[in-house]
C-alpha positions in Angstrom: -0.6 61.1 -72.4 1.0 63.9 -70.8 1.7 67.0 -72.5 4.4 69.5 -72.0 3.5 72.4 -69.6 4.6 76.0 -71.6 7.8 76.5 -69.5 9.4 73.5 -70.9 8.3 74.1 -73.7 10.0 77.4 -74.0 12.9 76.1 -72.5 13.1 73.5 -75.5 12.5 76.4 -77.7 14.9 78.7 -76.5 17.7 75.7 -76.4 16.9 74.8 -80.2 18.0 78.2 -80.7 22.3 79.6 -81.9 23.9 82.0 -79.9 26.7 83.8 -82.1 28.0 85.4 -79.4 29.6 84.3 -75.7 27.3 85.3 -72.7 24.4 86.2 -75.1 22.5 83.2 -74.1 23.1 83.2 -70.4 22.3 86.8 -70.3 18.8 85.8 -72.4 18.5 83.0 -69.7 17.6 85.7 -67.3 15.9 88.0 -69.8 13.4 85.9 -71.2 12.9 83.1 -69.2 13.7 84.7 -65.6 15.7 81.7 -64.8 19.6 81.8 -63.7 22.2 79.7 -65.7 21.9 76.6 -63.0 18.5 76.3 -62.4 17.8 76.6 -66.3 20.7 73.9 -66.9 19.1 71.8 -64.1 15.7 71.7 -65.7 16.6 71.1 -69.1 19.0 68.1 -67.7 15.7 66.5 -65.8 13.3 67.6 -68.8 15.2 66.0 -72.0 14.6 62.6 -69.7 10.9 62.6 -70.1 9.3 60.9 -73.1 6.7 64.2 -73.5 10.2 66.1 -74.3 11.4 63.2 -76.8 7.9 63.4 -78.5 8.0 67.2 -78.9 11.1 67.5 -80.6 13.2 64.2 -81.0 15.9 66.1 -82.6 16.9 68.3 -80.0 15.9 66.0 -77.3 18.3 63.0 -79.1 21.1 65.7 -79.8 21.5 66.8 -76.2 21.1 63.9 -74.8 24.2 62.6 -77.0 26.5 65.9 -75.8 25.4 64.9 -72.3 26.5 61.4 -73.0 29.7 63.0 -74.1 30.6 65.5 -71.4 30.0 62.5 -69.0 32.7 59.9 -70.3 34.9 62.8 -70.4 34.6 63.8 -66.8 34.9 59.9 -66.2 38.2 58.7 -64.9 39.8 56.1 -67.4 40.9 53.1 -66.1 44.5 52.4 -66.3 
Protein backbone atom coordinates (compact mmCIF):
# COMPACT_ATOMS: atom_id res chain seq x y z
CA UNK A 1 0.00 0.00 0.00
CA UNK A 2 1.29 3.30 -0.83
CA UNK A 3 1.90 5.86 1.59
CA UNK A 4 1.83 9.55 1.24
CA UNK A 5 5.29 11.19 0.47
CA UNK A 6 5.75 14.37 3.22
CA UNK A 7 4.87 17.08 0.65
CA UNK A 8 1.44 15.89 0.32
CA UNK A 9 1.23 15.41 3.42
CA UNK A 10 1.96 18.92 4.43
CA UNK A 11 -0.06 20.11 1.71
CA UNK A 12 -3.12 18.21 3.42
CA UNK A 13 -2.00 19.72 6.55
CA UNK A 14 -1.66 23.08 5.60
CA UNK A 15 -5.31 22.86 3.67
CA UNK A 16 -7.05 21.45 6.95
CA UNK A 17 -5.93 24.58 8.33
CA UNK A 18 -8.45 28.48 8.64
CA UNK A 19 -7.20 31.45 7.35
CA UNK A 20 -9.03 34.56 9.13
CA UNK A 21 -7.67 36.80 6.97
CA UNK A 22 -7.69 37.37 2.76
CA UNK A 23 -4.23 36.70 1.18
CA UNK A 24 -2.83 35.12 4.42
CA UNK A 25 -2.87 31.73 3.01
CA UNK A 26 -1.62 32.42 -0.46
CA UNK A 27 1.12 34.47 0.97
CA UNK A 28 1.85 31.13 3.48
CA UNK A 29 1.61 29.20 0.17
CA UNK A 30 4.92 30.65 -0.70
CA UNK A 31 6.29 30.95 2.80
CA UNK A 32 5.99 27.54 4.01
CA UNK A 33 5.54 25.36 1.38
CA UNK A 34 7.65 27.32 -1.53
CA UNK A 35 4.92 26.66 -3.87
CA UNK A 36 2.96 29.46 -5.90
CA UNK A 37 -0.96 29.61 -5.64
CA UNK A 38 -1.38 27.46 -9.05
CA UNK A 39 0.93 24.91 -8.72
CA UNK A 40 -0.17 24.28 -5.01
CA UNK A 41 -3.97 24.31 -6.26
CA UNK A 42 -2.91 21.94 -9.05
CA UNK A 43 -1.42 19.42 -6.68
CA UNK A 44 -3.90 19.36 -4.17
CA UNK A 45 -6.69 19.02 -7.16
CA UNK A 46 -4.56 15.66 -8.47
CA UNK A 47 -3.72 14.56 -4.74
CA UNK A 48 -7.43 14.54 -3.04
CA UNK A 49 -7.93 11.82 -6.19
CA UNK A 50 -5.70 9.30 -4.75
CA UNK A 51 -7.01 6.74 -2.30
CA UNK A 52 -3.52 7.21 0.00
CA UNK A 53 -5.04 10.93 0.39
CA UNK A 54 -8.74 9.51 1.22
CA UNK A 55 -7.13 7.12 3.81
CA UNK A 56 -5.10 9.88 5.50
CA UNK A 57 -7.72 12.10 6.22
CA UNK A 58 -11.23 11.17 4.80
CA UNK A 59 -12.63 14.28 6.17
CA UNK A 60 -10.81 16.76 4.32
CA UNK A 61 -10.27 14.59 1.47
CA UNK A 62 -14.40 14.03 1.27
CA UNK A 63 -15.04 17.86 2.10
CA UNK A 64 -12.99 19.20 -0.86
CA UNK A 65 -13.85 16.89 -3.03
CA UNK A 66 -17.66 18.02 -2.45
CA UNK A 67 -16.59 22.03 -2.95
CA UNK A 68 -14.88 20.77 -6.09
CA UNK A 69 -18.02 19.06 -7.12
CA UNK A 70 -19.68 22.37 -6.47
CA UNK A 71 -17.63 24.90 -8.15
CA UNK A 72 -17.86 22.47 -11.21
CA UNK A 73 -21.79 22.39 -11.81
CA UNK A 74 -21.57 26.08 -11.29
CA UNK A 75 -19.14 26.85 -14.00
CA UNK A 76 -21.35 24.27 -16.01
CA UNK A 77 -23.68 25.79 -18.58
CA UNK A 78 -27.41 24.92 -17.73
CA UNK A 79 -29.37 23.57 -20.32
CA UNK A 80 -32.17 25.52 -21.47
Amino acid sequence: MAELSERDASILAFEARTWRHPGAKEQAMHDVLKLAPTRYYQILNELIDTPEALRYDPVLIKRLRRQRSRRQRMRSPRPE
